[in-house]
Each structure stands twice: as structure tokens, then as C-alpha cells.
RORO-660011 format. One record per residue: residue in three letters; y, x, z of N, C-alpha, C, O in turn. Coordinates in steps of 0.001 Angstrom, whole numbers, padded with zeros to 6 digits. Example, Ala and Ser with C-alpha at 12.3 -4.5 7.8 and 13.67 -1.06 7.14 Angstrom:
// residues 2
   code      n.yy      n.xx      n.zz     ca.yy     ca.xx     ca.zz      c.yy      c.xx      c.zz      o.yy      o.xx      o.zz
    Ala   -005690    013190    007800   -004500    012300    007800   -003300    013200    007800   -003319    014236    008465
    Ser   -002250    012850    007080   -001060    013670    007140    000030    012900    007870    001138    013409    008039
//
This chain:
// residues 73
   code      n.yy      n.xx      n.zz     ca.yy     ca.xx     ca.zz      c.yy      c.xx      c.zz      o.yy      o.xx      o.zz
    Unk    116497    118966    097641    115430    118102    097201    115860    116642    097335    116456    116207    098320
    Unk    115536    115966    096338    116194    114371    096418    114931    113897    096984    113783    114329    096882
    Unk    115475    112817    097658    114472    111915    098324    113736    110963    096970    114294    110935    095873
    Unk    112195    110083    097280    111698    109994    096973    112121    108576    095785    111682    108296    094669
    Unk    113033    108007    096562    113900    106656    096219    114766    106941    095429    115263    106101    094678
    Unk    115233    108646    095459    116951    108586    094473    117473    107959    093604    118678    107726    093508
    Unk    115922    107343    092290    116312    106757    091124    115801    105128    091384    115794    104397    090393
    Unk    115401    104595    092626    115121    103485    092863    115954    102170    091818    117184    102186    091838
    Unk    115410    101339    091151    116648    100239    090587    116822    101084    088962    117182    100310    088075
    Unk    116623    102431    088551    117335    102519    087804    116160    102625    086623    114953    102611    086864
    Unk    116824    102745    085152    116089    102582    083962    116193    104026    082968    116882    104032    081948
    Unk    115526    105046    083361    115467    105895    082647    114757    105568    080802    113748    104903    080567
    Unk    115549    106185    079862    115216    106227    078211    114714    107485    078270    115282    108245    079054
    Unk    113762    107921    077621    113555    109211    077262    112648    109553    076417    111422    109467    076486
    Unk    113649    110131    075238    112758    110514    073972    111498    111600    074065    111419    112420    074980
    Unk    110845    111526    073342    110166    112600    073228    109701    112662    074803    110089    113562    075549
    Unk    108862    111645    075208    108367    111199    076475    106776    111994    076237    106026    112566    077029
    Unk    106716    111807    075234    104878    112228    075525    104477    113327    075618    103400    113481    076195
    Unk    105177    114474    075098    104674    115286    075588    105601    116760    075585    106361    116995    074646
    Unk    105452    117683    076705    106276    118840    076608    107430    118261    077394    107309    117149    077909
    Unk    108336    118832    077490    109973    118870    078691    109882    117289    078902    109592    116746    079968
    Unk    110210    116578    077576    110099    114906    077712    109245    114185    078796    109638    113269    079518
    Unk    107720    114890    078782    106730    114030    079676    107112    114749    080990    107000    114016    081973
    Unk    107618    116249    081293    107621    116320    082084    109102    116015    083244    109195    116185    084460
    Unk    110095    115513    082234    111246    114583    082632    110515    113119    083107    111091    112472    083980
    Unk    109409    112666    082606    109434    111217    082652    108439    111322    084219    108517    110447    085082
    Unk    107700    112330    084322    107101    112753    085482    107903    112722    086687    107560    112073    087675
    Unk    109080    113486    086622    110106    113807    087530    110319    112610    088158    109927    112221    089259
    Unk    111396    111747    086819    111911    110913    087196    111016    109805    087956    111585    109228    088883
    Unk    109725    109452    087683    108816    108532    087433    108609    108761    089722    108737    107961    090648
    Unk    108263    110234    089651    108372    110442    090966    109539    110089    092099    109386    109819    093290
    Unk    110963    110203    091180    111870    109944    092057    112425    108007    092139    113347    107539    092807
    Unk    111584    107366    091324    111722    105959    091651    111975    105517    090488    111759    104306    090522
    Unk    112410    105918    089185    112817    105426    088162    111481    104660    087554    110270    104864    087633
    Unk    112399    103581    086847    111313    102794    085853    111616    103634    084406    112752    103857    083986
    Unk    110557    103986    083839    110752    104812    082451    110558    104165    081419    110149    103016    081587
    Unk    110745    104582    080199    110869    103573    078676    110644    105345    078114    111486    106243    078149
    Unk    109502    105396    077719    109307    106353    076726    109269    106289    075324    108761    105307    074784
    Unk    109817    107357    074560    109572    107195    073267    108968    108133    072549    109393    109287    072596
    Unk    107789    107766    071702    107716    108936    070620    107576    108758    069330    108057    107761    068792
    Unk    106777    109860    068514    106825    109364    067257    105324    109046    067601    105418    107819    067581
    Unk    104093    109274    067882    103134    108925    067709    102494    107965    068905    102586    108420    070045
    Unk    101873    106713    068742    101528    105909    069666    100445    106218    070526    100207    105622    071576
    Unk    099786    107174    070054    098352    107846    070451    098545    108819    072042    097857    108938    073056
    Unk    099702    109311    071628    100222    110363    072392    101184    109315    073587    101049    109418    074806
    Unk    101970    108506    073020    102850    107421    074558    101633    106973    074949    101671    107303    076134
    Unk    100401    106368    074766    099439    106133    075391    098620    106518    076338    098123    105885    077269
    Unk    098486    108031    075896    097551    109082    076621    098436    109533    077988    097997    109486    079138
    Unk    099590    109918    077648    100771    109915    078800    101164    109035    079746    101640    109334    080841
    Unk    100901    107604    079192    101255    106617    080023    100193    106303    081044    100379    105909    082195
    Unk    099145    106523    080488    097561    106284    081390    097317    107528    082734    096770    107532    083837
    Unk    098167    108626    081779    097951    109555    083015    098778    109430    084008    098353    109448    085163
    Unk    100080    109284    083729    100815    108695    084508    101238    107828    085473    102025    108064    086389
    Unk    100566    106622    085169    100330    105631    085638    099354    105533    086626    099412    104703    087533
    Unk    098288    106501    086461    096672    106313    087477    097810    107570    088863    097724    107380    090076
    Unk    098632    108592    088308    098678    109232    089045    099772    108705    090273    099706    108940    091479
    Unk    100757    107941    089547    102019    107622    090688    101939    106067    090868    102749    105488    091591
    Unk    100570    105149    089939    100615    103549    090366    101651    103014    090564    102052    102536    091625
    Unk    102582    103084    088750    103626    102823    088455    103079    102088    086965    102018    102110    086340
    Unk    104504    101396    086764    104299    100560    085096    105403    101486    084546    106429    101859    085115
    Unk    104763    101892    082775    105820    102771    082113    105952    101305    081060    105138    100428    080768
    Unk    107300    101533    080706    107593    100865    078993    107235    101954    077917    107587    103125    078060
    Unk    106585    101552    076935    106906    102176    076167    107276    101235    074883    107321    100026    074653
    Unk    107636    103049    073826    108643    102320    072707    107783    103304    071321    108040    104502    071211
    Unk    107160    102873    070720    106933    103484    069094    108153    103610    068583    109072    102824    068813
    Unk    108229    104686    067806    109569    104972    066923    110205    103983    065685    109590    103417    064781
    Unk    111656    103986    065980    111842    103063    065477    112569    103614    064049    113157    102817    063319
    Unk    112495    104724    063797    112899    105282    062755    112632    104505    061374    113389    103680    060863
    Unk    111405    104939    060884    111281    104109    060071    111930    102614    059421    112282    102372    058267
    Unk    111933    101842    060491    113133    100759    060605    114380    100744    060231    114950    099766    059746
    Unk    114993    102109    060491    116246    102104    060311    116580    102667    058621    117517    102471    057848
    Unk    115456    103351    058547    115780    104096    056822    115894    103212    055908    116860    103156    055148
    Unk    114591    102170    055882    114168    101509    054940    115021    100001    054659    114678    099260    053737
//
């Protein structure tokens, strides 16, 4: 079991943050000290995740809307 600090300092990315394996990576990490930067495709959903998140471990998430679009066009 890693201690509570392991990811203290560090900057976790993680796609597909909102919901399913993603949210529950950003959970993990979020527990072990990391600052997170989530991404998804829908803003509705990094929102709803970030609020829960946030009330539960009284942490700040980044988040990131997809930047796809951006890149096609």
C-alpha cells in the first residue's frame, strides 16, 4: 500500500477522466497526492466528476474540454 503522499508535487494527465477506469484512476491518484488535469469529450460529465471529487478529498482538479475538434479543423 503506498502512503498517502506517494504522488505529492506531481501532475497527473488523464484522459477519459470522467467517467469509468479514467475517473476511477483520477480517484486513486487524487487520493495518493497527485494534482489531476482531466480530460473528456463532454464538459457536463468533467464537471459532475470534478464536484464529486473535490467535496470528497478537498482537493482542486484542472480540467480540460477536448481539444479534438481544434486539431481537425
Amino acid at each position: 500500500m503506498l502512503p498517502k503522499d506517494h504522488f505529492k508535487g506531481q501532475v497527473a494527465f488523464i484522459t477519459g477522466g470522467g467517467t469509468g477506469i479514467g475517473r476511477a484512476i483520477t480517484e486513486r491518484l487524487t487520493e495518493l497526492g497527485a494534482t489531476c488535469c482531466i480530460v473528456s469529450r463532454k464538459k457536463q460529465t468533467l464537471d459532475k466528476t470534478a464536484e464529486e471529487i473535490q467535496k470528497k478529498y478537498q482537493v482542486t482538479l484542472f480540467l480540460c474540454a477536448s481539444w479534438l475538434k481544434y486539431i481537425i479543423t
